[in-house]
PATORKE-48951 format. One line per field, with one value per residue: residue number from 1; y, x negated, z of N, C-alpha, C in turn; residue in three letters. Coordinates in Angstrom, 3 decimals, decimal comma, always signed. Example, Ala and Ser with C-alpha at 12.3 -4.5 7.8 and 13.67 -1.06 7.14 Angstrom:
zalo c(1/2)
nY c(-5,690/-2,250)
nX c(-13,190/-12,850)
nZ c(+7,800/+7,080)
caY c(-4,500/-1,060)
caX c(-12,300/-13,670)
caZ c(+7,800/+7,140)
cY c(-3,300/+0,030)
cX c(-13,200/-12,900)
cZ c(+7,800/+7,870)
milo c(ala/ser)
# end
This chain:
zalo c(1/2/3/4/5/6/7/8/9/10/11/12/13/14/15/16/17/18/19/20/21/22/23/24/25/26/27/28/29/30/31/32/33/34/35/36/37/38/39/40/41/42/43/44/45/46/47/48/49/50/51/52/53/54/55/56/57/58/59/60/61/62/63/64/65/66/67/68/69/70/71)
nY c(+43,750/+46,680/+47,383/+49,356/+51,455/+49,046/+47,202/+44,006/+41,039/+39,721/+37,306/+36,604/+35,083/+34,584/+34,500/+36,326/+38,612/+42,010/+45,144/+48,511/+51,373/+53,579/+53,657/+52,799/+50,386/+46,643/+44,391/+41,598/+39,328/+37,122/+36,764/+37,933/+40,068/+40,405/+40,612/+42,419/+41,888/+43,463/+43,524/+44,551/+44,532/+44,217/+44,082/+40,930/+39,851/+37,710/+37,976/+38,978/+36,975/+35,113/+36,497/+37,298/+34,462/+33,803/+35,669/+34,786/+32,382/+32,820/+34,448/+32,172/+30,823/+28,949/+28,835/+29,566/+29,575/+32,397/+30,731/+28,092/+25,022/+24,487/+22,670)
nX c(+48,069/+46,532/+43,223/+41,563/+38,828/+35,525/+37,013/+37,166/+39,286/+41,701/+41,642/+39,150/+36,279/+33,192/+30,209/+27,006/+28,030/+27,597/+28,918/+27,593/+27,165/+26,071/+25,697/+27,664/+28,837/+29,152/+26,964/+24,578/+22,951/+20,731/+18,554/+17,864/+15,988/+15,261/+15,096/+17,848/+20,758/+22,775/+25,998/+27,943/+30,302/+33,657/+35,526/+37,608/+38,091/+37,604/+34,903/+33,263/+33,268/+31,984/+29,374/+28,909/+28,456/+25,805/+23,937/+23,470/+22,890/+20,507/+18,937/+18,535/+20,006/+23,260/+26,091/+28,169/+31,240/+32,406/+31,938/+31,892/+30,617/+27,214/+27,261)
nZ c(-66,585/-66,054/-64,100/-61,898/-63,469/-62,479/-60,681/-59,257/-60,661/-58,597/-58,399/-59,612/-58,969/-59,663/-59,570/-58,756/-60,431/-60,507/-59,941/-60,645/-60,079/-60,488/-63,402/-64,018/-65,299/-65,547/-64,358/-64,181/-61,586/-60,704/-58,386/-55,690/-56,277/-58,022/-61,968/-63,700/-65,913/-68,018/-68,687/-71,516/-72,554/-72,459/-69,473/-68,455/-70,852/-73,429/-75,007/-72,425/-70,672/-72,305/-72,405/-70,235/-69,026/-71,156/-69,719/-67,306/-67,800/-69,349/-66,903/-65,972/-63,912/-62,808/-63,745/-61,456/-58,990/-55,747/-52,940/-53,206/-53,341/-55,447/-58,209)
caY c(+44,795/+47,425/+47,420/+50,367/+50,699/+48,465/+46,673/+42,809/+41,073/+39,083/+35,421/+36,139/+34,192/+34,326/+34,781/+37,036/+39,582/+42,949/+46,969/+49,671/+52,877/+54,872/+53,883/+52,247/+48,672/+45,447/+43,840/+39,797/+39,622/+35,749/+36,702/+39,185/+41,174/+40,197/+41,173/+42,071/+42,293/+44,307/+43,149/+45,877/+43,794/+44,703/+42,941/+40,567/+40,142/+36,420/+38,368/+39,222/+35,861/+34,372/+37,467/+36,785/+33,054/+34,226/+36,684/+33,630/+31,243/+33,616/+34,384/+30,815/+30,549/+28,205/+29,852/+28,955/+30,697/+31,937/+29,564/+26,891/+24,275/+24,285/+20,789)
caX c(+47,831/+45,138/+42,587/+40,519/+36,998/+34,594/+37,445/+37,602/+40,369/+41,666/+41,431/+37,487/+35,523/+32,059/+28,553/+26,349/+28,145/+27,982/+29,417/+26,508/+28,324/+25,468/+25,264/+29,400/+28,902/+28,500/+25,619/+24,496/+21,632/+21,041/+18,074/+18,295/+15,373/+15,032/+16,149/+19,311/+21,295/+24,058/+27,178/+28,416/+31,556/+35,282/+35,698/+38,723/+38,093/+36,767/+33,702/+32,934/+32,854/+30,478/+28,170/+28,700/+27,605/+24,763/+23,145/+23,743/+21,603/+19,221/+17,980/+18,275/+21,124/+24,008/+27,733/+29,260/+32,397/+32,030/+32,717/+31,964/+29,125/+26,439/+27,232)
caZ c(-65,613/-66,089/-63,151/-62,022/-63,302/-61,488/-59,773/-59,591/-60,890/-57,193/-58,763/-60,403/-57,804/-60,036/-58,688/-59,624/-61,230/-59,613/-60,992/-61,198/-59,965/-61,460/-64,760/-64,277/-66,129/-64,903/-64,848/-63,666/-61,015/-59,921/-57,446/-54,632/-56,477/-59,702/-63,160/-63,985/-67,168/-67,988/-69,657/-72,149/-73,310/-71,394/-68,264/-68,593/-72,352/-73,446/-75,423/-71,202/-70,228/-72,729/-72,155/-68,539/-69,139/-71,153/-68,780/-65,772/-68,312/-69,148/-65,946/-64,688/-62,996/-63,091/-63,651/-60,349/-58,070/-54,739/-51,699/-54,036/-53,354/-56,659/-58,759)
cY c(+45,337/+47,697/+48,343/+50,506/+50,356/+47,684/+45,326/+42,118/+39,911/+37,549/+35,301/+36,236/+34,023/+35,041/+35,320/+38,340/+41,050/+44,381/+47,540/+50,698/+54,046/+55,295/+53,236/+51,278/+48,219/+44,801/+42,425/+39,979/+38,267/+35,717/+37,952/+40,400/+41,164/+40,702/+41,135/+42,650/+42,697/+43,333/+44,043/+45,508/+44,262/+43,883/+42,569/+39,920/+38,357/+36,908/+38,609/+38,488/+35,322/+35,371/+37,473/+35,629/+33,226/+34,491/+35,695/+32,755/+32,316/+34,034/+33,011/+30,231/+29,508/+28,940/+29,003/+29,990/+30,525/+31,026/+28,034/+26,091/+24,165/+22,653/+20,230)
cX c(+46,416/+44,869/+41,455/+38,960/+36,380/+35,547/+37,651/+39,036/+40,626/+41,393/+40,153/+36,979/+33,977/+31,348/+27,780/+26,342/+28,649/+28,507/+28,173/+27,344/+27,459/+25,598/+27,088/+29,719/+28,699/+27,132/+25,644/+23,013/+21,534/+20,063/+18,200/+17,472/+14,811/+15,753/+17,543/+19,593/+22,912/+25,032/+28,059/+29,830/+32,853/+35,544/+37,341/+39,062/+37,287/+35,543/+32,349/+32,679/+31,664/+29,513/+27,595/+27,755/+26,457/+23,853/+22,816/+22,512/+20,404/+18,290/+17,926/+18,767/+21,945/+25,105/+28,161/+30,188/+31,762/+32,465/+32,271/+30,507/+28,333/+26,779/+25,891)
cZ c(-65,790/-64,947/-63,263/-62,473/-62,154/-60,586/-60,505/-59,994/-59,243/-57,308/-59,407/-58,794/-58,483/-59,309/-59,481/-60,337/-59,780/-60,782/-60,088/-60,761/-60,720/-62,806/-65,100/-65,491/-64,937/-65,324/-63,873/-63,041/-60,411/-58,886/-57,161/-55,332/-57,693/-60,558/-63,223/-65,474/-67,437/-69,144/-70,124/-72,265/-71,849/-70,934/-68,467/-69,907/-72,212/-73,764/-73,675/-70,761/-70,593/-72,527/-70,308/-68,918/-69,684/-70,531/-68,042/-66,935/-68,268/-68,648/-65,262/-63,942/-63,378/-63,160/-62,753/-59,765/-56,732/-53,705/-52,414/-53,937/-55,109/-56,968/-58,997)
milo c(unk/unk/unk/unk/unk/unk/unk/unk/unk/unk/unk/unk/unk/unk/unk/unk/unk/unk/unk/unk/unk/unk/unk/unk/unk/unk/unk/unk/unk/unk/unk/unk/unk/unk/unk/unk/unk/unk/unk/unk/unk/unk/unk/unk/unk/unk/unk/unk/unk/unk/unk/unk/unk/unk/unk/unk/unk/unk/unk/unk/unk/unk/unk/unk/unk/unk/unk/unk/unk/unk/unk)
# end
């Protein structure tokens, strides 16, 4: 099933990742006012994930879902 740009798929529960309506990517922001980095790669796609996971190390973060206590 193809999903509209910028729309989540209903079972991705990750943190961090928000859509850009200006520039219409995603991008990964792990503090409220800090850097963020865009993820060029096609949401849904494995290449999306590890670029996800990337971005989440990169700035420092941990890859967690929401609702989910940090391990």
């Amino acid at each position: 099933m193809e999903l509209p740009e910028g729309a989540r798929a209903p079972d991705d529960a990750r943190m961090y990742l928000s859509w850009d309506r200006t520039k219409r990517r995603w991008y990964v922001r792990v503090d409220r006012k800090g850097r963020k980095i865009a993820v060029r790669e096609k949401y849904g796609t494995p290449a999306f994930d590890d670029a996800y996971d990337a971005a989440v190390s990169g700035l420092g973060g941990q890859p967690r879902l929401t609702g989910l206590p940090p391990r």
